[in-house]
N, C-alpha and C positions, 0 to 999 in steps of 0.2 A: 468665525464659523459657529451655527447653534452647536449646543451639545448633539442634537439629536444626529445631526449629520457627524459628529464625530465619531460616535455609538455607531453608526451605519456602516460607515469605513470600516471601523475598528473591526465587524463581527464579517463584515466581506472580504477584509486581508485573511483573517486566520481561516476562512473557510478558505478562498481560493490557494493560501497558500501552503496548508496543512491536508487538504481536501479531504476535509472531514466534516461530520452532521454532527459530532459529537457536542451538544450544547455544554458542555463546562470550559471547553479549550475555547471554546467563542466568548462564551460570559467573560473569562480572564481576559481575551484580547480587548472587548469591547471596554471595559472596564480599564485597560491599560491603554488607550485612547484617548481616554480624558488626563491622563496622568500631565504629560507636556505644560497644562496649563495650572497646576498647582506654584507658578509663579509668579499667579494674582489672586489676593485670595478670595476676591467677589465670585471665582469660578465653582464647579460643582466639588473638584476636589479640593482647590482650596478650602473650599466652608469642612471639609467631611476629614480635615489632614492640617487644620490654622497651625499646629505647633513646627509643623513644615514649611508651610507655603509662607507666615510672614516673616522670619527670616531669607527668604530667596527673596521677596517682593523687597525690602530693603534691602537686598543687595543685587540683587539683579533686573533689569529694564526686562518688560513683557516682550516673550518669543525670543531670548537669546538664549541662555546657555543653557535651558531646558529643553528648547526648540533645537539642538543639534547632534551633529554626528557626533560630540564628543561624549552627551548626555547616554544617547544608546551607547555606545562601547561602551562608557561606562557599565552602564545595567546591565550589559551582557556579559562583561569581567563578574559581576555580582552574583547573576540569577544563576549563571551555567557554571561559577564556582561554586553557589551551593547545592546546585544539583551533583556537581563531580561529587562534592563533599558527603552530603549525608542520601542519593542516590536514593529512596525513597519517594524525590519529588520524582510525577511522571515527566519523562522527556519533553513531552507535546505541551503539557504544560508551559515552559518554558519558551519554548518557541513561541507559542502563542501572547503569551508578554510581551516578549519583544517586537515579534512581527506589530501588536498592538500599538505599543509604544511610538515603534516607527512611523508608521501610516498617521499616526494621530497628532503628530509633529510638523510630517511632512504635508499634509492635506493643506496645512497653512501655508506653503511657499506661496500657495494661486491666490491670497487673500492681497487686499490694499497693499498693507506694509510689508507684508513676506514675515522669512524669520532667519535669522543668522545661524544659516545653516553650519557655519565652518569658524563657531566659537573656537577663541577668543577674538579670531578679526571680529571687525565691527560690520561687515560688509554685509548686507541684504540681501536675501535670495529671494526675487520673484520670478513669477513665471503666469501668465505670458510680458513681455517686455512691453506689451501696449496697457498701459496703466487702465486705460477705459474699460479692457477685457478681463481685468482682474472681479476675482468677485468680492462683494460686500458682502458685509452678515447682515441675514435676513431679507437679503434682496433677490430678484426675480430669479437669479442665475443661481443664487444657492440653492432655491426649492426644486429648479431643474435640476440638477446635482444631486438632491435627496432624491429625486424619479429613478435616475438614473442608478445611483447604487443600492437602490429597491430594486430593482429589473436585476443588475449584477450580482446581488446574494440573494434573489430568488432564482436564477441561472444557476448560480454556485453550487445554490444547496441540491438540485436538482440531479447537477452533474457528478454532483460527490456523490449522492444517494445511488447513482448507475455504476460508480466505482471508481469515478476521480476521471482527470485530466487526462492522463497515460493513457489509460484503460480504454476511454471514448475514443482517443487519438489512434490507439490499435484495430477497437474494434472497426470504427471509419475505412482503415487501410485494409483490412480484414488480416492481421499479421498475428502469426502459432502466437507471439508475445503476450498479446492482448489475452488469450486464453490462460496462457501462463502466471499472469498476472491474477485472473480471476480465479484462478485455482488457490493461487496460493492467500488471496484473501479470503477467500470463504471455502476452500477445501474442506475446514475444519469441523465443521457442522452443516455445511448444507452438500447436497451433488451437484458439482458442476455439469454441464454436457456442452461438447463441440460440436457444432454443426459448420462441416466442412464438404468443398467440393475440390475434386484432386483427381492423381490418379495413383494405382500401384505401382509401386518399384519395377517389379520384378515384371511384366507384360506392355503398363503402360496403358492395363486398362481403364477406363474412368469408374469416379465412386463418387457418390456422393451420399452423405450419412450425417445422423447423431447419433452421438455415441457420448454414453460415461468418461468422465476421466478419472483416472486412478492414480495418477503422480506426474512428478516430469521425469524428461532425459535429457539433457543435454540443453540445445534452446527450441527442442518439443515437449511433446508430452506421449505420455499413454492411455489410450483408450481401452474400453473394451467393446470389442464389434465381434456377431457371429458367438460370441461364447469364447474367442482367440484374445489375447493381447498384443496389438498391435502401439508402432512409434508412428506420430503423427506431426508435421513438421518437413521443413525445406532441407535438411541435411540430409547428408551423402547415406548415412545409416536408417533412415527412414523407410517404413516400409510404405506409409501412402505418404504422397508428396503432393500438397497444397498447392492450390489456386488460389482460393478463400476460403475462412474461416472465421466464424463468430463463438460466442460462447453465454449460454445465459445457467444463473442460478435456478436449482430445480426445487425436491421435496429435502424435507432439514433428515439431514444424518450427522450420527456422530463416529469420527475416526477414532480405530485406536491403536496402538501398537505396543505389542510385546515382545522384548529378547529372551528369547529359546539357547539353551546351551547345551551341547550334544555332546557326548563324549562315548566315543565308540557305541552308538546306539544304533535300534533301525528308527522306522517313522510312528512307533507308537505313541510320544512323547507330542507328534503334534497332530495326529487326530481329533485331541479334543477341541481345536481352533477350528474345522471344518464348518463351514457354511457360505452362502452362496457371493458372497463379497469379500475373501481372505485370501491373501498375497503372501508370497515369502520370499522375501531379499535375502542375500549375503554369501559368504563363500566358504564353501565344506571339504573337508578332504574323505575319500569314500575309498571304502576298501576295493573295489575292483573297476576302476573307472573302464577297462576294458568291454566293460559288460551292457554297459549303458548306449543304449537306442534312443540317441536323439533324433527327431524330425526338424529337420531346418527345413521351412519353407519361406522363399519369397512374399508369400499373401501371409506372412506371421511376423510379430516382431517375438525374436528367439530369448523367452523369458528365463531359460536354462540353457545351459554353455557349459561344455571342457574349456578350461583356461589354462593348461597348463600341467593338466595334472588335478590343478581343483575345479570344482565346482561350482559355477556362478549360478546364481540365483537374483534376476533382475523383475519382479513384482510376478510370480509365476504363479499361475491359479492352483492354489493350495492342493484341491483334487489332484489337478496332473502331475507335481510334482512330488506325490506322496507315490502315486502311480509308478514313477521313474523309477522313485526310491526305494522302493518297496522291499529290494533285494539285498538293500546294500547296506553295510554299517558307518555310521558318519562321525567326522568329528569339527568340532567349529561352532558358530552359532549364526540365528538367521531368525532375521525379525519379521513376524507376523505383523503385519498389516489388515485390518477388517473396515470395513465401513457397514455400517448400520444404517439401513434408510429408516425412517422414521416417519414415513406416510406423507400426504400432500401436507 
Protein backbone atom coordinates (compact mmCIF):
# COMPACT_ATOMS: atom_id res chain seq x y z
CA UNK A 1 0.00 0.00 0.00
CA UNK A 2 1.33 3.89 -0.60
CA UNK A 3 1.95 5.65 2.41
CA UNK A 4 -0.46 7.97 1.62
CA UNK A 5 -3.37 5.46 1.76
CA UNK A 6 -1.91 4.34 5.07
CA UNK A 7 -1.92 8.15 6.52
CA UNK A 8 -5.72 8.05 5.27
CA UNK A 9 -6.83 4.96 7.21
CA UNK A 10 -4.85 5.86 9.93
CA UNK A 11 -6.60 9.46 10.49
CA UNK A 12 -10.30 7.78 9.55
CA UNK A 13 -9.93 4.84 12.18
CA UNK A 14 -9.21 7.42 15.06
CA UNK A 15 -11.86 9.77 13.86
CA UNK A 16 -14.49 7.20 13.39
CA UNK A 17 -13.42 5.39 16.24
CA UNK A 18 -12.70 8.09 18.87
CA UNK A 19 -15.33 10.42 17.10
CA UNK A 20 -13.42 13.19 17.51
CA UNK A 21 -12.07 16.48 15.21
CA UNK A 22 -9.49 16.87 17.52
CA UNK A 23 -6.44 17.06 15.21
CA UNK A 24 -3.68 15.79 17.70
CA UNK A 25 -5.37 12.29 18.43
CA UNK A 26 -5.69 12.00 14.51
CA UNK A 27 -1.90 13.25 13.81
CA UNK A 28 -0.84 10.25 16.51
CA UNK A 29 -3.14 7.76 14.75
CA UNK A 30 -2.12 8.76 11.35
CA UNK A 31 1.50 8.69 12.29
CA UNK A 32 0.95 5.30 14.08
CA UNK A 33 -0.14 3.77 10.74
CA UNK A 34 3.04 3.87 9.18
CA UNK A 35 4.48 2.24 12.20
CA UNK A 36 3.74 -1.66 11.06
CA UNK A 37 6.11 -1.12 8.33
CA UNK A 38 9.35 -0.16 10.23
CA UNK A 39 10.26 -3.85 9.31
CA UNK A 40 11.77 -2.58 6.15
CA UNK A 41 13.79 -0.08 6.39
CA UNK A 42 13.32 1.45 2.61
CA UNK A 43 9.78 2.57 4.30
CA UNK A 44 8.88 6.14 5.71
CA UNK A 45 9.44 4.94 9.30
CA UNK A 46 12.14 2.80 8.65
CA UNK A 47 14.32 5.75 7.21
CA UNK A 48 12.95 8.13 10.21
CA UNK A 49 13.57 5.01 13.17
CA UNK A 50 17.03 2.85 11.04
CA UNK A 51 18.39 1.92 14.67
CA UNK A 52 14.86 0.05 14.91
CA UNK A 53 13.80 -1.18 11.80
CA UNK A 54 17.39 -2.82 10.61
CA UNK A 55 17.45 -5.13 13.34
CA UNK A 56 13.69 -6.26 12.83
CA UNK A 57 14.42 -6.31 8.89
CA UNK A 58 17.25 -9.00 9.83
CA UNK A 59 15.32 -10.73 11.81
CA UNK A 60 12.15 -10.65 10.62
CA UNK A 61 10.49 -11.26 6.83
CA UNK A 62 8.28 -8.08 5.78
CA UNK A 63 4.41 -8.01 7.15
CA UNK A 64 5.01 -10.66 9.96
CA UNK A 65 5.54 -10.07 13.31
CA UNK A 66 5.04 -6.31 13.05
CA UNK A 67 1.94 -6.85 10.85
CA UNK A 68 0.13 -8.84 13.81
CA UNK A 69 -2.29 -9.37 16.74
CA UNK A 70 0.73 -10.18 18.86
CA UNK A 71 2.60 -6.88 17.76
CA UNK A 72 -0.54 -4.63 18.94
CA UNK A 73 -1.12 -6.42 22.43
CA UNK A 74 2.05 -5.85 22.63
CA UNK A 75 1.80 -1.98 22.25
CA UNK A 76 -1.20 -1.96 24.13
CA UNK A 77 0.65 -3.92 27.37
CA UNK A 78 3.10 -0.83 26.63
CA UNK A 79 1.25 2.41 25.83
CA UNK A 80 -1.91 1.86 28.50
CA UNK A 81 0.88 0.67 31.10
CA UNK A 82 2.32 3.76 30.74
CA UNK A 83 -0.55 5.72 30.65
CA UNK A 84 -1.76 3.76 34.13
CA UNK A 85 1.79 4.57 35.16
CA UNK A 86 2.54 8.22 34.92
CA UNK A 87 -1.50 9.20 34.05
CA UNK A 88 -0.43 12.46 32.61
CA UNK A 89 -0.59 10.96 29.13
CA UNK A 90 -4.29 12.03 27.81
CA UNK A 91 -6.35 8.79 27.44
CA UNK A 92 -7.41 9.44 23.72
CA UNK A 93 -4.12 9.76 23.27
CA UNK A 94 -3.60 6.35 23.43
CA UNK A 95 -6.38 4.87 22.02
CA UNK A 96 -5.62 6.73 19.18
CA UNK A 97 -1.98 4.81 18.70
CA UNK A 98 -3.31 1.90 18.95
CA UNK A 99 -6.51 2.23 16.97
CA UNK A 100 -3.62 3.66 14.35
CA UNK A 101 -1.29 0.93 14.74
CA UNK A 102 -4.13 -1.57 14.05
CA UNK A 103 -5.78 -0.22 10.93
CA UNK A 104 -2.34 0.41 9.44
CA UNK A 105 -1.30 -3.31 9.85
CA UNK A 106 -4.48 -4.54 8.97
CA UNK A 107 -5.31 -2.42 5.80
CA UNK A 108 -2.62 -4.91 4.40
CA UNK A 109 -4.52 -8.23 4.81
CA UNK A 110 -6.35 -7.00 1.10
CA UNK A 111 -2.75 -6.50 -0.26
CA UNK A 112 -1.12 -9.40 -2.90
CA UNK A 113 0.78 -11.22 0.00
CA UNK A 114 -1.55 -10.30 3.01
CA UNK A 115 0.34 -10.41 6.34
CA UNK A 116 0.69 -13.06 9.18
CA UNK A 117 -1.79 -11.86 11.15
CA UNK A 118 -1.46 -14.69 14.01
CA UNK A 119 2.51 -14.47 14.58
CA UNK A 120 4.35 -16.67 15.19
CA UNK A 121 2.38 -19.24 12.75
CA UNK A 122 3.69 -18.59 9.42
CA UNK A 123 0.30 -18.60 7.85
CA UNK A 124 -1.03 -15.63 5.43
CA UNK A 125 -3.91 -13.58 6.03
CA UNK A 126 -5.57 -12.41 2.92
CA UNK A 127 -8.64 -11.33 2.06
CA UNK A 128 -10.46 -11.38 -0.56
CA UNK A 129 -9.53 -15.26 -1.37
CA UNK A 130 -9.61 -14.33 -5.14
CA UNK A 131 -6.05 -13.36 -5.52
CA UNK A 132 -7.03 -11.15 -8.81
CA UNK A 133 -9.22 -9.04 -6.29
CA UNK A 134 -6.52 -8.34 -4.01
CA UNK A 135 -5.03 -5.01 -4.38
CA UNK A 136 -1.53 -3.90 -5.69
CA UNK A 137 0.33 -0.84 -4.70
CA UNK A 138 -0.28 1.76 -6.80
CA UNK A 139 -2.62 0.27 -8.85
CA UNK A 140 -6.17 1.27 -10.08
CA UNK A 141 -7.85 -0.32 -7.11
CA UNK A 142 -5.73 1.28 -4.55
CA UNK A 143 -6.39 4.93 -5.86
CA UNK A 144 -10.24 3.84 -5.56
CA UNK A 145 -9.39 2.91 -1.99
CA UNK A 146 -7.82 6.41 -1.55
CA UNK A 147 -11.48 8.07 -2.98
CA UNK A 148 -13.13 6.05 -0.88
CA UNK A 149 -11.43 6.86 2.59
CA UNK A 150 -11.37 10.51 1.48
CA UNK A 151 -15.33 10.29 1.23
CA UNK A 152 -15.18 8.24 4.82
CA UNK A 153 -13.08 10.90 6.80
CA UNK A 154 -14.67 13.69 5.15
CA UNK A 155 -18.20 11.82 6.43
CA UNK A 156 -16.30 11.19 9.84
CA UNK A 157 -15.23 14.47 10.50
CA UNK A 158 -18.58 15.87 9.49
CA UNK A 159 -20.40 13.50 11.76
CA UNK A 160 -18.06 14.15 14.75
CA UNK A 161 -18.46 17.84 14.27
CA UNK A 162 -22.54 17.32 14.71
CA UNK A 163 -21.65 15.26 17.81
CA UNK A 164 -20.56 11.68 17.02
CA UNK A 165 -22.06 8.52 15.99
CA UNK A 166 -24.48 8.02 19.16
CA UNK A 167 -25.55 11.34 19.00
CA UNK A 168 -26.76 11.31 15.07
CA UNK A 169 -28.14 7.80 15.74
CA UNK A 170 -30.47 9.39 18.54
CA UNK A 171 -31.09 12.35 16.99
CA UNK A 172 -32.34 10.08 13.69
CA UNK A 173 -34.71 8.07 16.21
CA UNK A 174 -35.51 11.40 17.86
CA UNK A 175 -34.76 9.61 21.39
CA UNK A 176 -34.70 12.12 25.44
CA UNK A 177 -30.87 10.09 24.87
CA UNK A 178 -29.67 11.92 21.97
CA UNK A 179 -30.50 15.15 23.91
CA UNK A 180 -28.90 13.88 27.04
CA UNK A 181 -26.03 13.29 25.31
CA UNK A 182 -25.79 16.66 23.92
CA UNK A 183 -26.16 18.21 26.97
CA UNK A 184 -23.74 16.60 28.67
CA UNK A 185 -21.11 17.37 25.85
CA UNK A 186 -21.61 20.87 25.53
CA UNK A 187 -23.76 21.79 28.63
CA UNK A 188 -20.63 23.32 29.78
CA UNK A 189 -20.35 26.42 27.91
CA UNK A 190 -22.92 26.60 25.43
CA UNK A 191 -27.14 26.28 25.99
CA UNK A 192 -28.56 23.31 24.82
CA UNK A 193 -32.31 23.45 23.78
CA UNK A 194 -35.01 20.58 23.15
CA UNK A 195 -37.20 20.87 20.57
CA UNK A 196 -39.82 18.16 21.40
CA UNK A 197 -43.31 17.29 20.49
CA UNK A 198 -45.38 15.13 23.23
CA UNK A 199 -47.91 15.40 25.52
CA UNK A 200 -48.58 16.26 29.45
CA UNK A 201 -48.85 13.76 32.00
CA UNK A 202 -51.35 14.91 33.91
CA UNK A 203 -54.39 15.72 31.03
CA UNK A 204 -52.70 14.16 27.99
CA UNK A 205 -52.84 17.38 26.30
CA UNK A 206 -50.39 17.91 23.46
CA UNK A 207 -47.27 20.32 23.57
CA UNK A 208 -45.01 20.99 21.35
CA UNK A 209 -41.85 23.38 22.31
CA UNK A 210 -38.31 24.46 22.78
CA UNK A 211 -37.17 24.94 25.56
CA UNK A 212 -33.61 25.47 27.64
CA UNK A 213 -32.23 22.59 29.17
CA UNK A 214 -30.98 22.81 32.65
CA UNK A 215 -29.62 19.34 33.66
CA UNK A 216 -30.76 15.76 33.61
CA UNK A 217 -33.14 13.29 35.70
CA UNK A 218 -33.14 10.10 35.49
CA UNK A 219 -32.84 9.02 31.44
CA UNK A 220 -34.70 12.82 30.78
CA UNK A 221 -33.90 15.86 31.24
CA UNK A 222 -35.08 19.32 32.50
CA UNK A 223 -36.29 22.09 30.89
CA UNK A 224 -37.36 25.30 31.52
CA UNK A 225 -40.91 26.14 29.83
CA UNK A 226 -43.49 29.04 30.77
CA UNK A 227 -40.92 30.35 33.46
CA UNK A 228 -41.76 26.45 35.44
CA UNK A 229 -39.25 23.44 35.55
CA UNK A 230 -40.50 20.88 34.02
CA UNK A 231 -39.07 16.61 33.37
CA UNK A 232 -38.98 15.87 29.76
CA UNK A 233 -38.65 12.27 28.87
CA UNK A 234 -40.62 8.84 28.40
CA UNK A 235 -40.72 7.79 32.22
CA UNK A 236 -43.31 7.26 34.49
CA UNK A 237 -42.10 10.52 36.47
CA UNK A 238 -42.22 12.77 33.53
CA UNK A 239 -44.18 15.52 33.32
CA UNK A 240 -44.42 15.80 29.31
CA UNK A 241 -44.05 12.69 27.73
CA UNK A 242 -42.23 12.51 24.27
CA UNK A 243 -43.09 11.62 20.76
CA UNK A 244 -40.07 13.24 19.32
CA UNK A 245 -37.35 15.11 20.25
CA UNK A 246 -34.23 16.77 18.78
CA UNK A 247 -31.79 19.04 20.39
CA UNK A 248 -29.27 21.66 18.85
CA UNK A 249 -26.47 23.80 20.42
CA UNK A 250 -27.58 27.58 21.01
CA UNK A 251 -25.68 30.95 22.29
CA UNK A 252 -22.06 30.04 24.38
CA UNK A 253 -22.74 30.26 28.33
CA UNK A 254 -20.70 29.32 31.02
CA UNK A 255 -22.01 27.08 34.03
CA UNK A 256 -21.21 27.32 37.30
CA UNK A 257 -21.71 25.82 40.62
CA UNK A 258 -21.28 26.58 44.11
CA UNK A 259 -21.83 24.67 47.66
CA UNK A 260 -23.71 26.81 50.04
CA UNK A 261 -23.62 25.44 53.82
CA UNK A 262 -26.46 26.52 56.10
CA UNK A 263 -26.47 25.98 59.48
CA UNK A 264 -29.53 27.07 61.20
CA UNK A 265 -29.85 30.04 58.85
CA UNK A 266 -32.85 31.77 56.97
CA UNK A 267 -32.41 32.43 52.98
CA UNK A 268 -30.18 35.56 53.28
CA UNK A 269 -26.94 33.63 52.58
CA UNK A 270 -28.26 32.77 49.13
CA UNK A 271 -29.72 35.96 47.85
CA UNK A 272 -26.59 36.96 46.59
CA UNK A 273 -26.73 34.09 43.72
CA UNK A 274 -30.16 35.46 42.42
CA UNK A 275 -30.38 35.97 38.86
CA UNK A 276 -32.45 34.99 36.05
CA UNK A 277 -30.70 31.29 35.38
CA UNK A 278 -29.75 29.97 39.09
CA UNK A 279 -31.05 26.49 40.39
CA UNK A 280 -30.72 25.06 43.81
CA UNK A 281 -30.38 21.25 44.48
CA UNK A 282 -30.05 19.35 47.58
CA UNK A 283 -31.55 18.36 50.87
CA UNK A 284 -32.25 20.66 54.06
CA UNK A 285 -33.79 19.96 57.28
CA UNK A 286 -36.07 23.19 58.13
CA UNK A 287 -37.42 24.13 61.26
CA UNK A 288 -41.15 23.93 60.74
CA UNK A 289 -41.67 21.75 57.69
CA UNK A 290 -45.53 21.93 58.88
CA UNK A 291 -45.60 25.40 57.57
CA UNK A 292 -44.64 24.84 54.06
CA UNK A 293 -47.09 25.40 50.97
CA UNK A 294 -46.11 23.39 48.38
CA UNK A 295 -47.88 23.50 44.95
CA UNK A 296 -47.60 20.13 43.22
CA UNK A 297 -48.90 20.45 39.88
CA UNK A 298 -49.29 17.85 37.08
CA UNK A 299 -48.29 20.81 34.18
CA UNK A 300 -44.85 21.09 36.64
CA UNK A 301 -42.13 18.91 37.38
CA UNK A 302 -42.01 19.42 41.38
CA UNK A 303 -38.41 21.10 41.86
CA UNK A 304 -39.19 21.06 45.81
CA UNK A 305 -40.37 18.14 47.85
CA UNK A 306 -41.17 16.94 51.71
CA UNK A 307 -39.17 13.81 51.80
CA UNK A 308 -39.57 12.65 54.76
CA UNK A 309 -39.20 15.35 56.96
CA UNK A 310 -36.48 16.88 54.69
CA UNK A 311 -36.46 18.98 52.17
CA UNK A 312 -35.61 18.15 48.59
CA UNK A 313 -34.40 20.49 46.41
CA UNK A 314 -34.21 19.23 42.68
CA UNK A 315 -32.78 22.38 40.17
CA UNK A 316 -35.59 24.85 41.75
CA UNK A 317 -35.72 28.38 40.40
CA UNK A 318 -33.59 30.08 42.98
CA UNK A 319 -36.64 32.99 43.19
CA UNK A 320 -39.22 30.33 44.22
CA UNK A 321 -37.44 28.52 46.45
CA UNK A 322 -36.18 31.49 48.53
CA UNK A 323 -39.83 32.35 48.28
CA UNK A 324 -40.86 28.91 50.17
CA UNK A 325 -38.17 29.57 52.46
CA UNK A 326 -38.45 32.56 53.33
CA UNK A 327 -39.92 31.63 56.91
CA UNK A 328 -37.93 29.07 57.76
CA UNK A 329 -34.43 28.29 59.41
CA UNK A 330 -32.26 25.58 57.44
CA UNK A 331 -29.72 23.39 57.91
CA UNK A 332 -27.78 21.22 55.32
CA UNK A 333 -26.33 22.45 52.21
CA UNK A 334 -27.55 22.93 48.56
CA UNK A 335 -25.63 23.75 45.33
CA UNK A 336 -26.29 26.68 43.28
CA UNK A 337 -26.28 26.22 39.97
CA UNK A 338 -26.12 29.41 37.31
CA UNK A 339 -25.70 29.46 33.63
CA UNK A 340 -24.54 32.62 32.11
CA UNK A 341 -25.71 33.08 28.50
CA UNK A 342 -23.25 34.92 26.89
CA UNK A 343 -24.96 36.28 23.77
CA UNK A 344 -25.09 34.84 20.07
Amino acid sequence: MLTITHLLVGAASVGLGLQTTNPVPILIGTIASLLPDIDISTSPAGRCLPFISRPLESRFSHRSATHSLVASFTLAIITYGLWFYFQSIPLPFVHAFNIGYFAGWFLDVFTKSGVEMFYPLGVRCVCPGNRNLRIATGSPAEYWLITFVVALALWTFQLNNTGGLVQNFNALIAAPSGVVELFNRHGGNQLVYADYVGVWSGNRAPVTAESPVIGTNGEGFLVVKDGAVVKVGNEADSTIIVNRITGRVGENAITTTTTVFLDDEGTDQLKQFIRPFAFLSGSLTIDSPQDLRLEQSAFAFAPIRNAGGFLVLDHAPIESAIAVLSDQFMTGSVTVKSIEVRGK
